[in-house]
C-alpha positions in Angstrom: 14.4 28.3 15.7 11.2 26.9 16.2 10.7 23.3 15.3 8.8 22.2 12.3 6.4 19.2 13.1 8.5 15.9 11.5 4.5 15.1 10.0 4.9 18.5 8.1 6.3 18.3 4.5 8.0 21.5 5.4 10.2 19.1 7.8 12.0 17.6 4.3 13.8 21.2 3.7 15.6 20.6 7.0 19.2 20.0 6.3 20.8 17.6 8.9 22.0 20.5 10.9 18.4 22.1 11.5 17.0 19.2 12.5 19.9 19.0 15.2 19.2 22.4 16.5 15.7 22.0 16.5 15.5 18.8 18.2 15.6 19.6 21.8 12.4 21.9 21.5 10.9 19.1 19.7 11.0 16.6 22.5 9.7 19.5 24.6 7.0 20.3 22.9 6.1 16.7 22.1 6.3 15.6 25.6 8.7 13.2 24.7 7.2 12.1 21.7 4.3 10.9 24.2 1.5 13.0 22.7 -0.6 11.9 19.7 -0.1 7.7 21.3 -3.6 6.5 21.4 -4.0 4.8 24.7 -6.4 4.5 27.7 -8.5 1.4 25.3 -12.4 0.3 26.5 -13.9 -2.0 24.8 -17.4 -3.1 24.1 -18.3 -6.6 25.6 -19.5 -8.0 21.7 -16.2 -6.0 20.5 -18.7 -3.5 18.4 -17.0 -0.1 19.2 -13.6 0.7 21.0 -13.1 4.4 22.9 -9.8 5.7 23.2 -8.4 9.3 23.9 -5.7 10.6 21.8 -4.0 14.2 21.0 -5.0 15.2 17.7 -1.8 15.4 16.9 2.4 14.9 17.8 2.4 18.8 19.4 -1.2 18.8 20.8 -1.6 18.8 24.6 -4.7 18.6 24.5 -5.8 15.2 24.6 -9.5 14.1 22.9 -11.9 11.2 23.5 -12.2 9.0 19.9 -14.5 5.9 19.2 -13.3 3.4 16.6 -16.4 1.2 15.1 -17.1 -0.1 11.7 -17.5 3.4 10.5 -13.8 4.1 11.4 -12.6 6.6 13.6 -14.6 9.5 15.2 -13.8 12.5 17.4 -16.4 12.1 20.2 -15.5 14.8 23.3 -13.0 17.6 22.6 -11.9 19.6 25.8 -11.6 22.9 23.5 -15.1 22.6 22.4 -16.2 21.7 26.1 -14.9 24.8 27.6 -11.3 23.8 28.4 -9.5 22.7 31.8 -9.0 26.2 33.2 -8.5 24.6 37.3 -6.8 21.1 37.3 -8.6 19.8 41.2 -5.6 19.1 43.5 -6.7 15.3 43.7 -6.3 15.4 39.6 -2.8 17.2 39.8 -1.6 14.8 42.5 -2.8 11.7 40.2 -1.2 13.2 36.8 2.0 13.3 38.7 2.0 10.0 40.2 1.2 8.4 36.5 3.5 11.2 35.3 0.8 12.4 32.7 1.9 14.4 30.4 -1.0 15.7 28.2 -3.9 18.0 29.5 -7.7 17.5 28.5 -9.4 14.2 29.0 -6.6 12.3 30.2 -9.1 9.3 31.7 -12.1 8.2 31.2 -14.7 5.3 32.3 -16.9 3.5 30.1 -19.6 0.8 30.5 -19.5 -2.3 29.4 -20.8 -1.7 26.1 -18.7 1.0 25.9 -21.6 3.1 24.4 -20.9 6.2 27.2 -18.0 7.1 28.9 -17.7 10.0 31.4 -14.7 12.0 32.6 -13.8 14.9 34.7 -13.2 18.8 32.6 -11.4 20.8 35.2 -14.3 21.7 37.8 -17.0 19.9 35.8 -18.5 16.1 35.1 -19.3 15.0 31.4 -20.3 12.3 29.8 -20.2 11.6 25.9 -21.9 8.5 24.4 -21.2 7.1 21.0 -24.6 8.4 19.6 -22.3 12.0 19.4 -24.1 13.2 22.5 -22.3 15.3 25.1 -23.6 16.6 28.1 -22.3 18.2 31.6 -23.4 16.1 34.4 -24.6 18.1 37.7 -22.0 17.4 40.6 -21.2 18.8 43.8 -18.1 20.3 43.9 -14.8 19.8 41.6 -14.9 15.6 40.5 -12.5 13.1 41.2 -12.3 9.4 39.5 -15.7 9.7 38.3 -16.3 6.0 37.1 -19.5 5.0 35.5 -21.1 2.0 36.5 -20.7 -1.1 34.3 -24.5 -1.2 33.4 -24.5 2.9 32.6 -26.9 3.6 34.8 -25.3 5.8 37.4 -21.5 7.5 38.1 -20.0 7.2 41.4 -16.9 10.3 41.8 -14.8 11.6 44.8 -15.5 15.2 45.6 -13.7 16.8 48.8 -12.9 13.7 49.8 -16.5 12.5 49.9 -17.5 9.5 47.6 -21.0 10.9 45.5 -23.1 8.9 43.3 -24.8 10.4 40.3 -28.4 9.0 39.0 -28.2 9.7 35.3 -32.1 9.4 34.7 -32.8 11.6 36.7 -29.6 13.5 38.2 -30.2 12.9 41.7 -26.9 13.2 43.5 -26.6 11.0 46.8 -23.6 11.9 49.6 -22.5 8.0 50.3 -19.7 9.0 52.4 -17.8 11.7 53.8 -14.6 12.1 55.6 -14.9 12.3 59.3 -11.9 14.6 59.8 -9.6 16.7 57.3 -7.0 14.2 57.4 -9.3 11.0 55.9 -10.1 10.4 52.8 -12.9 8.1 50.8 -12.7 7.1 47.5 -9.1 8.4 47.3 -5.4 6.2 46.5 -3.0 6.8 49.4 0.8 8.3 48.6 2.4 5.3 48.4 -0.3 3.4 46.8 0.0 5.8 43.7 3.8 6.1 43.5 4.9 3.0 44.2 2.3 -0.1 43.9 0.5 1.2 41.0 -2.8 1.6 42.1 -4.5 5.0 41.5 -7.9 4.1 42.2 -10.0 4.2 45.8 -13.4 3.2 44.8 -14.7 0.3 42.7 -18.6 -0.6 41.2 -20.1 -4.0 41.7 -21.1 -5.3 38.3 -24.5 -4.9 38.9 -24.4 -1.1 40.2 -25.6 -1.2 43.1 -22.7 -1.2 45.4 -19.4 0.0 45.8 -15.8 -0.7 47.3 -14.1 2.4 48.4 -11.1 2.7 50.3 -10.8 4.7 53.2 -7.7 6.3 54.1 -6.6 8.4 57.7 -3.3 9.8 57.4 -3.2 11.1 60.6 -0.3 8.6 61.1 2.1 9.9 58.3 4.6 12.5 59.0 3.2 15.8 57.0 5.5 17.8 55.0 5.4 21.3 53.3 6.1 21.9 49.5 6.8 25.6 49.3 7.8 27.5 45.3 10.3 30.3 46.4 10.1 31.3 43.3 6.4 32.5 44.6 6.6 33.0 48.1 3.4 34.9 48.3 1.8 31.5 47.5 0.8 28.9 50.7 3.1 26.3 50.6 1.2 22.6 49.7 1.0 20.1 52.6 1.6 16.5 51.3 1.0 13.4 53.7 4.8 11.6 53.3 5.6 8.4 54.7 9.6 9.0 54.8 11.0 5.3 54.9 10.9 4.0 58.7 7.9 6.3 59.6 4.3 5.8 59.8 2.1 4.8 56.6 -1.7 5.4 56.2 -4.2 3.6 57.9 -5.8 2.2 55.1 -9.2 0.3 55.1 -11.6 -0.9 52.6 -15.5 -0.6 53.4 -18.6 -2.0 51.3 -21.1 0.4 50.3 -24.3 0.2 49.4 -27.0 2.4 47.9 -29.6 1.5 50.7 -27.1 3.3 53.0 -25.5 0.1 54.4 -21.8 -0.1 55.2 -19.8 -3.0 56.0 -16.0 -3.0 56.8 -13.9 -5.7 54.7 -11.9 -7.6 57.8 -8.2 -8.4 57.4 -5.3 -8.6 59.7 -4.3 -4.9 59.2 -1.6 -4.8 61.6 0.0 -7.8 59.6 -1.0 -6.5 56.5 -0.9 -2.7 56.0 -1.1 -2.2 52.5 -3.7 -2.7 50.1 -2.0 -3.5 47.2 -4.5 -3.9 44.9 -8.7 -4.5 45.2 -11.6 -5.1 42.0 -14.9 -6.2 42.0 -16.0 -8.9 39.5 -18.6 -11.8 38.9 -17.4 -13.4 42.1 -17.5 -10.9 44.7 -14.8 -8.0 45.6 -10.9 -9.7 45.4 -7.8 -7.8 47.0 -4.4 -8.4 47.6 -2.2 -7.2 51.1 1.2 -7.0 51.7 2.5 -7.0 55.3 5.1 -3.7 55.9 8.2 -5.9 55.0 6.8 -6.9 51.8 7.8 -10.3 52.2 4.0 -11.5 52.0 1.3 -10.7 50.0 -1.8 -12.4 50.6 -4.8 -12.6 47.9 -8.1 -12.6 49.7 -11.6 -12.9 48.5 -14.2 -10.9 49.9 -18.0 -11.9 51.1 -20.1 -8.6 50.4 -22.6 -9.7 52.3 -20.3 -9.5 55.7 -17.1 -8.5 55.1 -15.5 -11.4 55.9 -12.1 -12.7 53.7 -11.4 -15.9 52.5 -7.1 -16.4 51.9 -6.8 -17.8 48.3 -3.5 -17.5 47.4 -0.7 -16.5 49.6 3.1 -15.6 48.4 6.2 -15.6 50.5 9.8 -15.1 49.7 12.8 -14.1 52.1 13.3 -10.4 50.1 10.5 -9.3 48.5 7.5 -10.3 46.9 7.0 -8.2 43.2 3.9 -6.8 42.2 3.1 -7.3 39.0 0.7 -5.6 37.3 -2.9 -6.6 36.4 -2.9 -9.4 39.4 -4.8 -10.9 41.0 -7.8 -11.6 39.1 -9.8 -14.7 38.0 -11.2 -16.5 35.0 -14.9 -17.1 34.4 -15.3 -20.1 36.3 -13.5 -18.7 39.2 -10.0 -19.5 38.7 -7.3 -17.6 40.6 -4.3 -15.9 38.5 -1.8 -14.5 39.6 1.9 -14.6 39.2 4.6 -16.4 41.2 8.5 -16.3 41.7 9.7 -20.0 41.2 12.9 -21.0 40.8 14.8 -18.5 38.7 11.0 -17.1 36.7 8.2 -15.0 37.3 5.6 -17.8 36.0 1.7 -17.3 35.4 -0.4 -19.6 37.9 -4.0 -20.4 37.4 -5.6 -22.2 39.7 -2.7 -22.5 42.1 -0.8 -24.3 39.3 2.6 -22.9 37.3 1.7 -23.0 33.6 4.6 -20.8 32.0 7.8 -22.4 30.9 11.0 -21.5 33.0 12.3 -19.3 30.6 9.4 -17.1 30.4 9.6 -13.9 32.4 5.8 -12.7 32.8 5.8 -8.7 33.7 2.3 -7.8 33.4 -1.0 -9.7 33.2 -3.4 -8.2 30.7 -6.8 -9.8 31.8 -8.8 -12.7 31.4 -11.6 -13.9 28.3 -13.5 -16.6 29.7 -10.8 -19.0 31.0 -8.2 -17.5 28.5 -5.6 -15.9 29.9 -3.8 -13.1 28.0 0.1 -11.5 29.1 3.0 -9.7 28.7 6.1 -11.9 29.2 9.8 -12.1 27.7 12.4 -14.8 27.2 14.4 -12.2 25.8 15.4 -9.2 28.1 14.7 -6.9 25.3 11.7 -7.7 23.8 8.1 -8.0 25.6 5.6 -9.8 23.8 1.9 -10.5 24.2 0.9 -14.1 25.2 -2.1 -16.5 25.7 -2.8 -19.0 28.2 -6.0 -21.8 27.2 -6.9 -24.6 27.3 -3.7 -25.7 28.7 -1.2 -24.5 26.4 0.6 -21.4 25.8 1.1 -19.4 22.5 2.9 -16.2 21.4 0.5 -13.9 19.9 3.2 -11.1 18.5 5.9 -11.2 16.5 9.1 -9.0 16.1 11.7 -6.8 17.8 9.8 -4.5 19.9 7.5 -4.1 23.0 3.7 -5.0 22.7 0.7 -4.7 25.2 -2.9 -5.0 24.5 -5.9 -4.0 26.0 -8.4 -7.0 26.1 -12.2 -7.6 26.2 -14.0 -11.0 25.3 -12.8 -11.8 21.7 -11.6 -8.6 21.1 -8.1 -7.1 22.1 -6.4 -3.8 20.7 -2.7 -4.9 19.9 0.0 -1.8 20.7 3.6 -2.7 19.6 6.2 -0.1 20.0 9.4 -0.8 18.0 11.9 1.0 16.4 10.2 2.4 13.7 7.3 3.6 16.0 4.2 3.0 17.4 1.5 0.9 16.0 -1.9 -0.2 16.8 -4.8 -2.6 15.7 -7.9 -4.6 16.6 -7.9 -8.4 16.9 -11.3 -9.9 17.0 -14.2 -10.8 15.5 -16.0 -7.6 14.8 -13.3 -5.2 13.9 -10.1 -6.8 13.5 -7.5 -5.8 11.4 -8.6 -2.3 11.9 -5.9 0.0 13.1 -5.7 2.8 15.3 -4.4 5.8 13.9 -1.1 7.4 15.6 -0.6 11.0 15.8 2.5 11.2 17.6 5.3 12.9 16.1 8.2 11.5 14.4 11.8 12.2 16.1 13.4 14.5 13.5 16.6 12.9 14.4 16.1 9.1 14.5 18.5 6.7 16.9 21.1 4.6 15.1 21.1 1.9 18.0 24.3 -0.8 18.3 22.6 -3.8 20.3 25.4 -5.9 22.5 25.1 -8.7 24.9 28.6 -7.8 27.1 30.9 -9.7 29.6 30.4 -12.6 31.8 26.7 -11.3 33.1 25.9 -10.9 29.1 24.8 -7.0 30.0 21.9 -5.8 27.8 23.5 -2.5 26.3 22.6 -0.3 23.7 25.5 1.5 22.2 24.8 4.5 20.0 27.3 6.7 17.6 27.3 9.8 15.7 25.7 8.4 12.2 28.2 9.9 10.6 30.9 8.3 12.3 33.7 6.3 10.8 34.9 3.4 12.9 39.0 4.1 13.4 38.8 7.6 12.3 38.0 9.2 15.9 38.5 8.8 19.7 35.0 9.5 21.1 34.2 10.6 24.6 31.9 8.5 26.2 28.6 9.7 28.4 26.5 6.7 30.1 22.9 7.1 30.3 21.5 4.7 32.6 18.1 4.2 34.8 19.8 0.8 35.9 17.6 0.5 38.9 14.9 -1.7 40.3 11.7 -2.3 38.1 12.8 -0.4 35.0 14.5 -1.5 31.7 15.8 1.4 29.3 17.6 -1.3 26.9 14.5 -2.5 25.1 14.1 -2.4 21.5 11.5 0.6 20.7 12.1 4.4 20.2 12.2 5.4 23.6 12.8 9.2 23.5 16.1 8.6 25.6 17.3 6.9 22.4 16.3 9.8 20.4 18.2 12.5 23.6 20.9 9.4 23.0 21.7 10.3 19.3 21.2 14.1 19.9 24.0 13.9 22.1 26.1 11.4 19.9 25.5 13.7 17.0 27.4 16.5 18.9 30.2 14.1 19.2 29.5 11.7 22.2 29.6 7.6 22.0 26.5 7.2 24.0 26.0 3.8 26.6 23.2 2.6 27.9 22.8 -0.4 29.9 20.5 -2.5 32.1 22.1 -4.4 35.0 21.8 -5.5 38.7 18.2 -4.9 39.9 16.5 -4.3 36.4 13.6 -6.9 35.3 13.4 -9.1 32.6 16.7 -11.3 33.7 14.5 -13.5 36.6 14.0 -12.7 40.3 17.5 -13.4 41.1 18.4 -11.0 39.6 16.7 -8.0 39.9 17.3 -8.8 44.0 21.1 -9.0 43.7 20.4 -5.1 45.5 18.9 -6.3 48.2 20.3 -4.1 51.0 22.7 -2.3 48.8 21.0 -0.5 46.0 24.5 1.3 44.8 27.5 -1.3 44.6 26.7 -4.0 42.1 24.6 -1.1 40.1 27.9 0.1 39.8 29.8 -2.9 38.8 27.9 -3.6 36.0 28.0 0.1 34.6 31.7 -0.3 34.7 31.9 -4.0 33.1 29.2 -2.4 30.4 31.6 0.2 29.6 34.2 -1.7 28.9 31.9 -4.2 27.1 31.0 -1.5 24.9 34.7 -0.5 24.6 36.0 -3.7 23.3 32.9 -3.4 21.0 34.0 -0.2 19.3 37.9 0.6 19.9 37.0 4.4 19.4 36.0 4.6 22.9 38.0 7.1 24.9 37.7 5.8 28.3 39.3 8.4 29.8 36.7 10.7 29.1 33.4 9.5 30.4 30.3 11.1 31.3 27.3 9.9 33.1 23.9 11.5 34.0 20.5 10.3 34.5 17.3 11.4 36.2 15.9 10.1 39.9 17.3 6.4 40.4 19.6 7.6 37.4 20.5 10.7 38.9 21.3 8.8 42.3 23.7 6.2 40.6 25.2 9.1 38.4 26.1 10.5 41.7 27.5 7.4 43.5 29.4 6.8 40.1 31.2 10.1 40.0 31.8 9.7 43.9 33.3 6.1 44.3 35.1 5.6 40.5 36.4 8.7 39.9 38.8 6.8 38.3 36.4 5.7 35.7 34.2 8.3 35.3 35.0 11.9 34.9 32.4 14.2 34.8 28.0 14.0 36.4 25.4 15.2 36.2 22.2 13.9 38.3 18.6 15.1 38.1 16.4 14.9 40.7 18.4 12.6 42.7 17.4 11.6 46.1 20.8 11.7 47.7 19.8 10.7 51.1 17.3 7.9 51.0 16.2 8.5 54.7 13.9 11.3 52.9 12.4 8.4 50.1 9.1 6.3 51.2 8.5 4.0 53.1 7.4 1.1 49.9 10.3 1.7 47.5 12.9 2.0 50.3 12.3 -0.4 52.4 11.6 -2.8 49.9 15.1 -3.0 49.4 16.9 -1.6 52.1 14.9 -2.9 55.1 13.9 -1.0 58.2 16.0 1.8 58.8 15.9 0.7 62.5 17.3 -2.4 61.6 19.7 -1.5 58.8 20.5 2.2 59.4 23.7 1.1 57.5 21.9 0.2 54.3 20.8 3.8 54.3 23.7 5.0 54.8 25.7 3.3 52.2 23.4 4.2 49.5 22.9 8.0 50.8 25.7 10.1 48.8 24.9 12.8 50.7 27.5 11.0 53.5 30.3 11.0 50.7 31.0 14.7 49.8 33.9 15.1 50.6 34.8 12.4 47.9 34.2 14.6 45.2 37.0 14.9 42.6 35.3 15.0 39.2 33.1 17.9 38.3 29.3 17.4 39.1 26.0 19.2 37.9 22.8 18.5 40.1 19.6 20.0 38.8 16.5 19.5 40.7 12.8 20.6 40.1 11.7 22.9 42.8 8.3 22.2 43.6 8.9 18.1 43.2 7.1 15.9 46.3 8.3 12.2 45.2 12.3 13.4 45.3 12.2 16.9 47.3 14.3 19.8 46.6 16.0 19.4 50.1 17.6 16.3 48.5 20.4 18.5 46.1 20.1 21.2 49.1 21.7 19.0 51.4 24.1 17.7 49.4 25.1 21.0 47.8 25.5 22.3 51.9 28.0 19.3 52.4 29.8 20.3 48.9 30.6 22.7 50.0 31.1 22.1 53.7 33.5 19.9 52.3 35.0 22.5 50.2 34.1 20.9 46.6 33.2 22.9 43.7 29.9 21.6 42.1 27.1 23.6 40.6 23.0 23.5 41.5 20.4 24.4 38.7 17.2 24.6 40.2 14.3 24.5 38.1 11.1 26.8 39.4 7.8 25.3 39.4 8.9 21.9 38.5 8.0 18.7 39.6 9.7 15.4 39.4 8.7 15.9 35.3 9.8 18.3 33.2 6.9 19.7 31.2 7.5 23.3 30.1 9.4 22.7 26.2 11.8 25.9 26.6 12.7 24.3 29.7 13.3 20.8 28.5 15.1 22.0 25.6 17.4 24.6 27.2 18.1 21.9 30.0 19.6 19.7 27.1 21.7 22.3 25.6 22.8 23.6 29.4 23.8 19.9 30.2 26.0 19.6 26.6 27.5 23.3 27.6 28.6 21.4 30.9 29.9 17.7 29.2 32.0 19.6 27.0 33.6 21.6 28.6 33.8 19.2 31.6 35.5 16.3 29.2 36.8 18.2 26.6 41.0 19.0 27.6 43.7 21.4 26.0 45.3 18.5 24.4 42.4 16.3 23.4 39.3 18.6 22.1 35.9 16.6 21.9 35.9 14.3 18.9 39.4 14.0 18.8 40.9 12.4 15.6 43.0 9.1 16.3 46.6 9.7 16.3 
């Protein structure tokens, strides 16, 4: 049955059932309820106009670029009307996967300051749409990259072969800047790890006047290469991908100042000491970066002298694990001040000017930007709810109110306000010239919404989100139990939004499951403690507190049946579903892990290392955390499903553990899934996947003498 749109009237004929079988294809063909989510906000410097892109609707792909002004909402650039995306450029795929995009059409975009013109990349082609309702290709050499417009609209500087261009709009001349002197560098272009793992997607950056640029240079003739083959298509070339497999070489990255005129200056750092760029921007001071040396225990914030390349240390951050990156840092005030964020004590505080200026029971996980010498952030005090703050003038103040996550994107007086809660997503303008407008929100509305029990369990006080069949009775019914976690560094599931795990959550309760999800060792929002309580062992206390949540959640609702429990999860989540099924088999009975990157020695070199060290100096670390080593363990049946054509987890992660299955002699099975990458996008696939997994989990938990759902006795 094909799923009728929850925005459709239609949708109210549904009976409960329908909407049941019909909800797996929805979350496929919504993307995860991520299409129709306004997002990608530019602002104008007076706060006059804001440009956004946006699906037209919950089911549409195909994402659009809008402006919101005093005359409301207008469609400014659609793809279909443009000609389509008929050839996504490899450097586009690559960076879709790394952000794990999930929409096609304009899916970025760079506006001036005034945010009167914006241009993007089409496919092969260059465009540029201005708020007047005038859109026009741009001549470009070759398929663009990043193009990003410079902040006074005069010219666009893009990535083409690996060759940073600049476009003249008045006139269209198009000027070569720089071009790679062998295949394997690039200009203009983030390296592997930069993208995956640090957050930064971009290699090039304008001077606020226009008439330079910072681009990154990268040679990867260091890093190990690797070959990504489809068997389902082996008439196709398989795609090389630069990997830095943990303990192996990483890019030689370097940062060089260009200038129109033709000059070239290198930016000088200690780049033995400090291999990764971590972060770089250009604003009313000069060009400001931030390096971390290969341990990750420093991260240095440097400012940069155009003029010579020479760096000045501003801010330096040390700690005997790891320093975090949070997002949105460095970056200064108008006057100059320095802001970034700092581990002290048991919170990750806001400093401005080299001063603390958050309480201690403030966790700051993102900083949004600056307004003159405002400072505006994401921070929590509760592990479930991220709010947006304000530093000025000396004192700090809450700007949101309510269960939920909230962001903003922020310009001068103005700031779009995005909170995501429970009963959806929601979106409006603060400011002076359009506030209290909102943004309108396409997206599509789950047609089975999550009935989420919040609990606070055992001694650690385990954020947990517990989640029943609506239906359900308490003390009429045993329930088996299937635990959902990510659980692992730098990601919180148990937030208090409608995350479209929630809504999988209650799809799966609804078919007779006690669902558990829970945040423990390693997650944020708890203080930097805790999140590196993994340090060196990414598995064990993971573990733990999966087992004390289950039994949190078991003394919260007796209908538990704790001898039937399930887990599966996806990467991390797939890796800890493993380990769970292979060291407690006592505990849990049945597995199933997605993409799972069973022997870490093939993860990179930032996110393993990071918390396992070296492998040259902790081969054990590795070891203990590779279930690939503990096959012959297996006693509880186990479903590993792995997107073929994935490069962050690789397929010969399940094939090498499926070889010492069954080297060991353990039954298991392997679903491989052609074409995919580390995302699922194809909706029959999604869907099916769901209903292929439930086909498992039944009949894995399900006994002779206790049938799934089983009434008390």
């Amino acid at each position: 049955m094909a799923p009728m749109s929850a925005r459709d009237p239609g949708a109210r004929r549904f009976t409960a059932t329908d909407a049941l079988q019909a909800l797996p294809l929805q979350l496929g063909r919504s993307q995860r309820y991520s299409l129709g989510v306004p997002r990608g906000f530019a602002i104008a410097s007076d706060g006059s106009r804001v440009l956004f892109i946006r699906a037209r609707g919950g089911l549409d792909r195909t994402s659009c670029l809008w402006v919101l002004d005093e005359r409301g909402e207008r469609l400014l650039a659609d793809p279909e009307t443009l000609g389509g995306e008929d050839v996504v450029p490899e450097p586009e795929r690559v960076r879709r996967e790394r952000v794990r995009e999930r929409s096609t059409g304009i899916v970025s975009f760079s506006a001036d300051q005034d945010a009167s013109a914006a241009v993007f990349g089409l496919g092969a082609n260059l465009w540029i749409a201005t708020t007047r309702g005038d859109v026009r290709q741009l001549p470009c050499a070759g398929a663009p990259f990043d193009p990003r417009i410079d902040p006074r609209g005069k010219r666009v500087a893009y990535v083409s072969d690996g060759a940073v261009r600049v476009l003249e709009l008045a006139d269209g001349t198009d000027t070569l800047l720089v071009s790679p002197e062998r295949p394997d560098v690039t200009y203009g272009l983030a390296e592997h790890v930069a993208a995956e793992e640090m957050g930064r997607q971009r290699g090039h950056w304008w001077a606020p006047d226009g008439s330079t640029l910072l681009v990154a240079r990268v040679d990867n003739s260091p890093v190990e290469r690797w070959w990504i083959a489809e068997p389902s298509a082996p008439w196709s070339a398989p795609t090389q991908v630069f990997y830095p497999a943990a303990g192996t070489a990483n890019a030689d990255v370097s940062l060089w100042v260009l200038g129109l005129d033709g000059s070239r200056r290198e930016v000088l750092w200690d780049r033995h000491a400090f291999e990764y760029l971590t972060s770089a921007d250009w604003d009313r001071h000069g060009p400001l970066i931030s390096v971390q040396s290969r341990d990750q225990r420093t991260v240095q914030t440097l400012a940069v002298d155009p003029g010579t390349g020479e760096t000045t240390l501003l801010w330096e951050e040390t700690d005997s694990c790891w320093v975090a990156l949070v997002p949105g840092t460095p970056v200064r005030t108008d006057s100059g001040r320095l802001v970034v964020v700092s581990d002290v004590g048991n919170a990750r505080r806001l400093v401005v000017g080299g001063e603390p200026v958050t309480a201690d029971g403030l966790q700051v996980h993102e900083v949004l930007g600056t307004a003159g010498e405002s400072v505006w952030f994401v921070a929590s005090t509760e592990p479930t709810e991220h709010h947006v703050w304000c530093y000025t003038e000396g004192r700090t103040t809450r700007l949101t109110e309510g269960h939920g996550l909230h962001r903003a994107s922020v310009a001068g007086e103005t700031a779009v306000v995005q909170a995501f809660t429970e009963d959806g997503h929601r979106a409006h303008v603060v400011g002076p010239v359009l506030g209290g407008t909102s943004v309108t929100c396409t997206d599509e509305t789950p047609l089975v919404a999550p009935v989420i029990r919040w609990l606070s369990v055992g001694p650690r006080e385990l954020r947990t989100a517990l989640v029943m069949p609506r239906s359900h009775e308490d003390g009429s019914m045993r329930l088996p139990v299937l635990m959902y976690p990510y659980a692992g560094p730098a990601v919180q599931r148990v937030t208090r939004a409608r995350h479209w795990y929630f809504v999988e959550a209650q799809w799966f309760a609804e078919h007779g499951f006690a669902v558990v999800i829970a945040d423990g060792a390693g997650t944020p929002g708890r203080g930097p403690a805790w999140e590196r309580e993994i340090l060196g062992d990414m598995l064990s206390p993971v573990i733990a507190d999966q087992v004390a949540a289950l039994q949190g959640a078991a003394e919260a609702s007796g209908d538990l049946d704790l001898d039937r429990v399930a887990i599966r999860g996806w990467s991390y989540g797939g890796l800890l579903a493993l380990a769970c099924v292979l060291r407690r088999p006592d505990v849990f009975h049945a597995a199933v892990a997605g993409a799972a990157p069973v022997d870490l020695l093939l993860s990179d070199t930032h996110c393993l290392e990071r918390y396992l060290g070296h492998p040259k100096q902790c081969p054990e670390s590795y070891r203990r955390c590779s279930p690939v080593h503990e096959a012959a363990a297996l006693t509880r049946p186990l479903l590993m499903v792995h997107g073929t054509a994935d490069d962050n987890v690789v397929v010969a992660d399940p094939l090498r553990m499926s070889a010492a299955l069954l080297a060991a002699g353990k039954h298991h099975e392997l679903l491989l899934l052609p074409t995919a990458t580390h995302m699922v996008l194809d909706p029959d696939v999604t869907a099916n996947l769901l209903l292929h997994e439930l086909r498992f989990l039944r009949h894995a938990l399900a006994s002779p003498q206790e049938p799934l759902g089983a009434p008390r006795r």
